[in-house]
C-alpha positions, -999 to 999 in steps of 0.1 A, spaced: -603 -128 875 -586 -156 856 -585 -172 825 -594 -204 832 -628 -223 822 -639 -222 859 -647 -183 848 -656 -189 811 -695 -182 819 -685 -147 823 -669 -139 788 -691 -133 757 -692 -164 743 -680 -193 763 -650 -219 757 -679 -246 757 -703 -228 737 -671 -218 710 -661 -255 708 -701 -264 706 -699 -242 671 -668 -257 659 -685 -287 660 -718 -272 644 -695 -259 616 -679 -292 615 -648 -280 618 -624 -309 636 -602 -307 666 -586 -322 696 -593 -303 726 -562 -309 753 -572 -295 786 -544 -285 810 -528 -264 839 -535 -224 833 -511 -212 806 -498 -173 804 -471 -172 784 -450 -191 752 -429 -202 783 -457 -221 804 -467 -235 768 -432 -249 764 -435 -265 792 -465 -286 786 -466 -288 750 -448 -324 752 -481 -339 772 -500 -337 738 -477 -326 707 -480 -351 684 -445 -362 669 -434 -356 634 -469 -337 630 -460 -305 612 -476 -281 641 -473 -246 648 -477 -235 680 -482 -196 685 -483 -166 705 -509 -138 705 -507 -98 707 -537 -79 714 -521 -43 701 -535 -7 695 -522 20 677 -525 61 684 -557 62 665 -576 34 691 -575 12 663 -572 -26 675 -551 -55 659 -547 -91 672 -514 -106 656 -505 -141 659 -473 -153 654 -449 -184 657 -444 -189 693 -404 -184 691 -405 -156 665 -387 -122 676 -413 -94 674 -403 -54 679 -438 -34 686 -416 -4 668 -410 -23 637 -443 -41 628 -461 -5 634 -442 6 605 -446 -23 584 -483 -26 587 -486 8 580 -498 20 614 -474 39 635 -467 30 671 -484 1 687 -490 -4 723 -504 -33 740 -540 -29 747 -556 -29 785 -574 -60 800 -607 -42 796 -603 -31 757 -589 -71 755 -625 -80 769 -647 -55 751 -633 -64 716 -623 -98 719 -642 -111 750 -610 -125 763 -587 -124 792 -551 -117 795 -534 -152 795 -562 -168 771 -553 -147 737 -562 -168 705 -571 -165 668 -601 -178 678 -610 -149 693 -620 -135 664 -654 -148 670 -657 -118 688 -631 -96 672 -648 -97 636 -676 -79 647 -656 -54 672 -632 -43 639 -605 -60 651 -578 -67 621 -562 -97 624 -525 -106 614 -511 -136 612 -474 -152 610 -471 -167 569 -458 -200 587 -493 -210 596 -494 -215 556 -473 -243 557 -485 -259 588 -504 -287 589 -523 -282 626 -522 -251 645 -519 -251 685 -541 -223 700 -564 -219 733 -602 -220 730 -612 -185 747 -597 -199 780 -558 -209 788 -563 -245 803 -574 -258 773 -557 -259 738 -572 -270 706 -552 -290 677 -572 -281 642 -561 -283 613 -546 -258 588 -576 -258 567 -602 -261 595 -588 -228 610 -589 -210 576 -632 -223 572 -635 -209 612 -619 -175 599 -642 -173 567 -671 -182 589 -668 -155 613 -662 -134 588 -623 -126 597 -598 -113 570 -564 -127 575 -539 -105 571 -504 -122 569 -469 -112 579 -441 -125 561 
C-alpha cells in the first residue's frame, strides 16, 4: 500500500487527525499538499512550488534504523548531509545499524516507507523509539517535513517543532 493520504485511515493516527492536534496544541504550520514523495530526490524536485525565499528552512531526510539488540532509532538529518550506517552506530554508542522492515516501520512509528518524519514520534514516543536529530535544525528557523503521509509537507517553525516533541513526550537526541 502507499503512502499517500488516500490510505491514511489505515495508519494509527491519521495525517488529518495529527494536523487536527497540531492545531489543538496550537502549534502553527503551512500544510503544502503535493505529488507522492519517496526520496530527498523527489523532494528536490518540488521543493521550489512552496519554499519560501530567504526563509532560513531545513529541509530533511528520515532513517528508520535498528541495531543487533532490536532496538529502534528514527534519525533525521539535513536532506544533503552524507550519512555512513557504520559510522553513526559507533558514534551513538550502538553498534551496527540496519534499516528497519516496512512492518517494524508501521508497528513503532505507524508509518509507511516513503512518509518518514519527526512527526512520527507521535507514535514512536510511546513504542521506545529514540530519536536523533541533525544540530542544524538548531539554527533553522522552519523545518520541512511530511505529516504521516508523503503528499503532503508541513512548514512549522523551529520552536513549534521543539513544543510538538515535548508534547509527545520525545527526547531529542542531537548529532553534531
Amino acid at each position: 500500500m502507499d503512502a499517500s493520504s488516500a490510505h491514511q485511515s489505515s495508519l494509527p493516527v491519521s495525517s488529518d487527525a495529527l494536523l487536527a492536534q497540531l492545531d489543538d496544541w496550537g502549534l502553527a504550520y503551512r500544510l503544502h499538499e503535493h505529488v507522492p514523495l519517496r526520496t530527498v530526490e523527489d523532494s528536490k524536485a518540488v521543493e521550489s512550488q512552496f519554499m519560501v525565499p530567504g526563509e532560513n528552512a531545513l529541509r530533511i531526510k528520515n532513517l528508520y534504523l535498528r541495531d543487533k539488540k532490536k532496538r529502534n532509532y528514527l534519525v533525521t538529518l539535513e536532506q544533503n548531509r552524507d550519512i555512513d550506517l557504520k559510522a553513526l552506530g559507533a558514534e551513538l554508542g550502538v553498534g551496527s545499524l540496519s534499516f528497519g522492515s516496512a512492518d517494524r516501520l508501521m508497528q513503532n512509528l505507524g508509518i509507511r516507507p516513503g512518509a518518514v518524519s519527526p512527526l512520527a514520534m507521535i507514535t514512536g514516543s510511546e513504542k521506545n523509539v529514540t530519536f536523533y536529530m541533525d544540530a542544524a535544525a538548531q539554527a533553522a528557523d522552519v523545518i520541512y517535513m511530511h505529516p504521516l503521509v508523503n503528499d503532503r509537507t508541513v512548514a512549522m517553525a523551529r520552536q513549534d517543532v521543539l513544543r510538538f516533541f515535548d508534547l509527545t513526550g520525545c527526547e531529542v537526541n542531537w548529532l553534531p
